[in-house]
N, C-alpha and C positions, 0 to 999 in steps of 0.2 A: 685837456680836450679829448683826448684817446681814450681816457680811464672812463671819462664820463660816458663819453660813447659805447666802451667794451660794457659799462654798467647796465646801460640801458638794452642793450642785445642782449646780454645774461637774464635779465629780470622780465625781458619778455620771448626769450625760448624757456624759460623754466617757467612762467605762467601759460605756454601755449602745447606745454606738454605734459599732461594728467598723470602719466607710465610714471615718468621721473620724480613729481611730485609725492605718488602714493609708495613711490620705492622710497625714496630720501625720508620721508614721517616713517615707514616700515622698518628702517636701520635704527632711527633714534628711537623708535621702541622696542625695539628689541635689544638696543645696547641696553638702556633704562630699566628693561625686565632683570637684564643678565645681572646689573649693578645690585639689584635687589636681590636676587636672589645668593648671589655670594655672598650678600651681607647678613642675610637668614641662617645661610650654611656657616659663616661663623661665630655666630650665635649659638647654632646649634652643637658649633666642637667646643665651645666653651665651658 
């Protein structure tokens, strides 16, 4: 009962706040960049 409840408050403060949505996609692309781009940089010392 708690978890479902604690679910459903998470999933609508995080759909009633745009800031933290466009930060959180902002983090996973930019980790997603970094992953790529190290793997080019080892490519490249190869």
């Amino acid at each position: 009962m708690t978890n479902s409840l604690e679910k459903d408050y998470s999933d609508y403060s995080f759909l009633t706040n745009p800031l933290l949505r466009l930060s959180y996609s902002t983090v996973k692309i930019a980790i997603f960049a970094a992953q790529q781009a190290s793997f080019k940089y080892k490519i490249l010392l190869l």
